[in-house]
C-alpha positions in Angstrom: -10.5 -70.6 -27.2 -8.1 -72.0 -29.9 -5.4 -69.1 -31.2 -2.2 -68.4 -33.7 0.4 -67.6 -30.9 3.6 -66.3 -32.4 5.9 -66.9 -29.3 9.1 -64.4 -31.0 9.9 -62.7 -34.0 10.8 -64.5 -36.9 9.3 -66.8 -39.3 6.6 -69.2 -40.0 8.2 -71.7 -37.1 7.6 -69.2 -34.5 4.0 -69.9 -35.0 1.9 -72.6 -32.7 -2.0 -73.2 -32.4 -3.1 -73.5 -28.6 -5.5 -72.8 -26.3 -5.4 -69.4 -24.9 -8.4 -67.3 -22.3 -11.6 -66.7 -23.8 -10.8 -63.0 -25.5 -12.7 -60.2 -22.9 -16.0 -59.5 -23.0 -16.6 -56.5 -24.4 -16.7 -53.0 -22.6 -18.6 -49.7 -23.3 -18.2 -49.7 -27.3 -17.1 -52.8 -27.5 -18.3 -55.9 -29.4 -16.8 -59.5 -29.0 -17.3 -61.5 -32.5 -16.7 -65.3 -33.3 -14.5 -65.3 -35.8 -15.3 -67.6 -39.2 -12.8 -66.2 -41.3 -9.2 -64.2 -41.1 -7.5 -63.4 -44.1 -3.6 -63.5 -44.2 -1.8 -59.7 -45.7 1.6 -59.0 -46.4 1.7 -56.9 -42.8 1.1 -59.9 -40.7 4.0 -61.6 -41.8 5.9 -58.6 -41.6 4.6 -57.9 -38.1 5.9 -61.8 -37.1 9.3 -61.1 -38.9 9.4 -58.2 -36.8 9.5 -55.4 -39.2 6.7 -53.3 -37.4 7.9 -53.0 -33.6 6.0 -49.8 -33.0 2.5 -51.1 -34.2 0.7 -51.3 -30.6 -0.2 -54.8 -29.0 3.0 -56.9 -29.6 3.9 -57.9 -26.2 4.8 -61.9 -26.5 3.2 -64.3 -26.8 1.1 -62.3 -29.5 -2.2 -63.8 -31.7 -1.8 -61.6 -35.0 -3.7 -61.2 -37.6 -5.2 -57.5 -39.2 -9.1 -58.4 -40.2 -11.6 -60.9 -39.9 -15.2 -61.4 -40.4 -18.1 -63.7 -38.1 -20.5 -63.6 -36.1 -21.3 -60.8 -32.8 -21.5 -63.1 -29.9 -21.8 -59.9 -27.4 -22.7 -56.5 -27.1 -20.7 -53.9 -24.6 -22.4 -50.6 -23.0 -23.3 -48.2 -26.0 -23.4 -49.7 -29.0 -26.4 -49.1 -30.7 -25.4 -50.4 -34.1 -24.8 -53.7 -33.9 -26.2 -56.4 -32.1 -25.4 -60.6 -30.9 -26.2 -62.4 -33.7 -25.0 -59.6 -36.8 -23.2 -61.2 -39.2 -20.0 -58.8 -39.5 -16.4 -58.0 -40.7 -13.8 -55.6 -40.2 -10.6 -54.9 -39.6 -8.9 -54.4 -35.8 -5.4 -53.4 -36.9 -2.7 -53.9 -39.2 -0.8 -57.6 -38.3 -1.9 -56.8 -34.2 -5.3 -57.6 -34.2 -5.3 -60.8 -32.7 -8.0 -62.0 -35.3 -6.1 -65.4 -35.5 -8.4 -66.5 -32.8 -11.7 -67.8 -32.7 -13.0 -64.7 -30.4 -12.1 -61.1 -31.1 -13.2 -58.4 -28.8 -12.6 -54.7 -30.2 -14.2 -51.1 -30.6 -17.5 -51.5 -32.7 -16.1 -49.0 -35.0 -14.0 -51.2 -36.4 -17.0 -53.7 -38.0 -19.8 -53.5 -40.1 -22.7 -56.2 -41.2 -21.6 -58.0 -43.6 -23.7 -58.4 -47.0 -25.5 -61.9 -47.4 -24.5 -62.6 -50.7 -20.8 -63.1 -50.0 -19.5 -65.4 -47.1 -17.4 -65.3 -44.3 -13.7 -66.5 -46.2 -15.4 -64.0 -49.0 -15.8 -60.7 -46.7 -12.7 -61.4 -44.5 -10.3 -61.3 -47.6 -11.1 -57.7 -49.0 -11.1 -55.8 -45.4 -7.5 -54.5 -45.1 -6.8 -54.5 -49.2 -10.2 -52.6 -50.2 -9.5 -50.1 -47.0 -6.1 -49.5 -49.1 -7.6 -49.3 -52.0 -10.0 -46.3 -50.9 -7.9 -44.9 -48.7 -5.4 -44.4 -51.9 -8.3 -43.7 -54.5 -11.4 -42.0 -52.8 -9.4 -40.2 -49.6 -5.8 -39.6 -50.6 -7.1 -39.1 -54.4 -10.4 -38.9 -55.6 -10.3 -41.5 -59.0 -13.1 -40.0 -61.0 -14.6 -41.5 -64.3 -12.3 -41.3 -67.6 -9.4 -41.0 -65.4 -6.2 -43.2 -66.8 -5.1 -45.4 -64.1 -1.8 -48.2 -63.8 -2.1 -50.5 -61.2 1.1 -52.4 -60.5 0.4 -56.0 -59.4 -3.2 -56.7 -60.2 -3.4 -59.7 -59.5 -2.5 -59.8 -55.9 -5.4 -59.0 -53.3 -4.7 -55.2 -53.3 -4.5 -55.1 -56.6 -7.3 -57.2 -57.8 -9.7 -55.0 -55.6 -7.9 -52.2 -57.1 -8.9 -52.8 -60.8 -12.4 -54.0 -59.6 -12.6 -50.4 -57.8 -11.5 -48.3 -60.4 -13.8 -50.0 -62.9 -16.8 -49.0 -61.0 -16.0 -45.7 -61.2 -15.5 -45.4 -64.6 -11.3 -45.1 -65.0 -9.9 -46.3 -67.8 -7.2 -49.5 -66.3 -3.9 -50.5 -66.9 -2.1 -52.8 -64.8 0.4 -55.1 -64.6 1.0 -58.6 -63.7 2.9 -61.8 -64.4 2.8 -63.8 -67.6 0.4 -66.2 -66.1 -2.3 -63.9 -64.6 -3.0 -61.3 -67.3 -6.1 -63.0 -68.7 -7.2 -63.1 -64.7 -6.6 -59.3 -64.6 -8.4 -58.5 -68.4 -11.4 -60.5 -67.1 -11.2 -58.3 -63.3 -11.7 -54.9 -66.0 -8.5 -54.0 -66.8 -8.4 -52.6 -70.9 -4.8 -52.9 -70.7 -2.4 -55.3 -68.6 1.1 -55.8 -69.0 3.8 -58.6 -68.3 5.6 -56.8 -66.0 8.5 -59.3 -67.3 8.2 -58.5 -70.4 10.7 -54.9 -70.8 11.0 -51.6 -69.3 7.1 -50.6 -68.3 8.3 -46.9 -67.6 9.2 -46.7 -71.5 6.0 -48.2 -72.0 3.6 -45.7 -69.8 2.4 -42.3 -70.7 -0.4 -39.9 -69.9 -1.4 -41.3 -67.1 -3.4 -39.6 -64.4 -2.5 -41.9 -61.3 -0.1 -44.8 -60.9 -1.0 -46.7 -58.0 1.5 -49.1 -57.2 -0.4 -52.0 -54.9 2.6 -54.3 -54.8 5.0 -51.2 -53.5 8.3 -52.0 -55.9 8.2 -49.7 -58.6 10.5 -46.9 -58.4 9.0 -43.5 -58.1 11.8 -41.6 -59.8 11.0 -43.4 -63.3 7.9 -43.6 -63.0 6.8 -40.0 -62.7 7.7 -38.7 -66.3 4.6 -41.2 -66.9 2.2 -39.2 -65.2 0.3 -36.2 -66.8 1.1 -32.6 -65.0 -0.8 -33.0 -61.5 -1.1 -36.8 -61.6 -0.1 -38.9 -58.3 2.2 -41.6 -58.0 0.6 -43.6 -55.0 2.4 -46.7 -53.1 2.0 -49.3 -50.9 5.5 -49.0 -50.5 6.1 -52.0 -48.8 6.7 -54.8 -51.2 9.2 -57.5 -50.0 12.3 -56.5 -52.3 11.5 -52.7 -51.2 11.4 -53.3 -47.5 14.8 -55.4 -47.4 16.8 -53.1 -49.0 15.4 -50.3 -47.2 15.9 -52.4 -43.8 19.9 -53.2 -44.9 19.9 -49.4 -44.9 18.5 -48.0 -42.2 18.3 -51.0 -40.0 15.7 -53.5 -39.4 13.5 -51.5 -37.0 13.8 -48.7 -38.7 13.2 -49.1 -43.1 9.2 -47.5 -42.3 11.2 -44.1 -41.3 13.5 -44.6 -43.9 10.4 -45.3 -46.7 8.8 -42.3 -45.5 11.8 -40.1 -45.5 12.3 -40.8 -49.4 8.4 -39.9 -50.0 8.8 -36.9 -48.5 12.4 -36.0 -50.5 10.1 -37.8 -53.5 6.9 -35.5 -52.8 9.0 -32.2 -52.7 10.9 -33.2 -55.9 7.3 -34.4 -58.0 5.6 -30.8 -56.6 8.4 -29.0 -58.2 7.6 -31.3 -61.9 4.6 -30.2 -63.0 2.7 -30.6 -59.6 2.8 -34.1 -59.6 2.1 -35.9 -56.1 3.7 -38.6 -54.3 2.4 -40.2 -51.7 2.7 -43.8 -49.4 -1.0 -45.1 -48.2 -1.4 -47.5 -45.3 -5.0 -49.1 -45.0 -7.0 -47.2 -42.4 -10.1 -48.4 -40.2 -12.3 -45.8 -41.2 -16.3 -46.8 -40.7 -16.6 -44.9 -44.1 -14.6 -47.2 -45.8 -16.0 -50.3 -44.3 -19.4 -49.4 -45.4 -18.4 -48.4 -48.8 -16.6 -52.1 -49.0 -19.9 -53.2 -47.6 -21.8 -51.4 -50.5 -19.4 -52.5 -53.1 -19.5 -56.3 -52.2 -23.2 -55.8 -52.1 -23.3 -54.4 -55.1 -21.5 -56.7 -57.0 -19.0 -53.8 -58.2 -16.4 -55.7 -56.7 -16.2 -59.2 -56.0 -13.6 -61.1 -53.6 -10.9 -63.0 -55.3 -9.9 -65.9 -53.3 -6.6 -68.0 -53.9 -6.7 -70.5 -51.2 -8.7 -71.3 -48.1 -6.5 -73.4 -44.5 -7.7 -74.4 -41.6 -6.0 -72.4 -38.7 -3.8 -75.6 -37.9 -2.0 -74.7 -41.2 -1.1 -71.0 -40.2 2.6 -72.0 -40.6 2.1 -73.6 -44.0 -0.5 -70.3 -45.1 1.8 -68.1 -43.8 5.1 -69.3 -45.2 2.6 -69.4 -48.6 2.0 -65.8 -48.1 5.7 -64.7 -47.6 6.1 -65.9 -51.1 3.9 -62.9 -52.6 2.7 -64.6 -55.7 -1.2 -65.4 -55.6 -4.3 -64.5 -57.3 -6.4 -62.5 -54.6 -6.0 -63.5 -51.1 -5.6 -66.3 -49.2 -7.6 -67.0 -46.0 -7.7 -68.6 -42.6 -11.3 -70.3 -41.9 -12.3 -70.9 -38.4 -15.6 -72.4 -38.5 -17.7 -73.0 -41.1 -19.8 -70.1 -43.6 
């Protein structure tokens, strides 16, 4: 089969298209899908810049990729669910799940069918960013109708699936976003959006019941005199300015300890104001949250927001495209056609 090998850690130039084994047919639990679609998240660049080194799977030469939707092609011992021929996504894991590949072969668990009125590039790009989204909003929190809700970024994929989310449950949305996406984030459901360019957002914030910040840059310590008593500030925490200085301080391999270190000092300092939570999500593979995707997509409640489709011989150009950080949903690697 044809797969994204990233032979070391660095950038976009460590990447090659090749032919690699047929990925393993699938044991007890197990399904192996075709893949049609991959999408490209800020983790699988970081993975190949080698900013994750504990994430299982990364021994070299490594196919990344995080989620993925196709097509079952077979069926291991046990798995009652799905079948050959389901028309699926899911996601494996964050940046090592080897989805850059035209075969994937992982625990059923991690898939569900995919709804027929959205295609393969469609379903692929809101696995990891809706799991994110629920795991922040409906697991971490529970976002309930009326709630007042910022959403840094909103135009990114996170945060586009963010707005859509929090709209079908009946918050009221603010967000932010750059001067020339704030129509694109008004017309996602957001009642207010902001130029994040345009002055001091913290001054501009107040009463708020959750800040979720999807593009992981704001700082925590301003922003929580925004929040109502017993609001949450929740992060991504990971946004490209964020990890870098973070990395310069603790070291390369180890900025994630050093994140979670300053939640933790964060969380015990919000507690003690008012009862106001911090806390950092990472997207989880939780069925419950790939059926509720499922549902939403399904629905219509949420609707994926594409900003570029490559073929998987440009993985170096969509890549070096996603380092940049600046798009309006989520850009996507297609592998065969649908």
């Amino acid at each position: 089969m044809r797969a994204v090998l990233l032979d070391g850690y660095g950038g976009a130039e460590r990447l090659r298209v090749a032919q690699v084994a047929d990925a393993a047919a699938p044991r007890r639990g197990q399904v192996r899908v075709r893949v049609h679609a991959a999408s490209l998240n800020p983790i699988d660049w970081k993975v190949c810049a080698g900013y994750f080194p504990l994430i299982p799977g990364q021994r070299m030469p490594m196919i990344p990729g995080s989620d993925c939707s196709g097509v079952v092609d077979a069926v291991g011992d046990g798995v009652t669910d799905l079948k050959s021929g389901d028309a699926v996504f899911g996601l494996i894991s964050g940046g090592c799940g080897h989805t850059f590949a035209e075969f994937v072969t992982a625990s059923a668990k991690r898939f569900v069918r995919k709804p027929d009125n959205v295609s393969h590039a469609e379903a692929a790009s809101v696995v990891l960013v809706g799991v994110t989204v629920l795991e922040a909003l409906a697991r971490i929190i529970t976002l309930r109708a009326g709630q007042r809700l910022f959403i840094s970024g909103g135009a990114g994929g996170v945060g586009s699936f963010a707005v859509q989310y929090a709209r079908s449950v009946g918050a009221r949305v603010l967000a932010s976003a750059g001067a020339a996406n704030l129509e694109f984030v008004h017309a996602l459901g957001a009642q207010e959006v902001y130029d994040y360019a345009g002055g001091d957002l913290a001054a501009q914030l107040n009463g708020l019941d959750v800040i979720f910040d999807a593009f992981g840059e704001l700082d925590a310590r301003r922003y929580l005199a925004c929040l109502k008593p017993g609001g949450a500030f929740i992060s991504t925490g990971s946004g490209g300015r964020t990890m870098h200085a973070l990395a310069q301080r603790y070291g390369k391999h180890l900025w994630l300890f050093g994140a979670l270190v300053d939640v933790l000092r964060l969380s015990w300092q919000a507690r003690r104001q008012e009862r106001r939570r911090v806390a950092m999500v990472f997207g989880q593979p939780r069925p419950e949250h790939l059926a509720h995707i499922a549902q939403l997509l399904a629905s219509g409640a949420v609707k994926a927001q594409i900003a570029q489709v490559y073929p998987l011989d440009d993985i170096a150009r969509a890549l070096g495209d996603a380092q940049t950080g600046h798009a309006r949903g989520k850009r996507v690697i297609e592998l065969a056609n649908g």
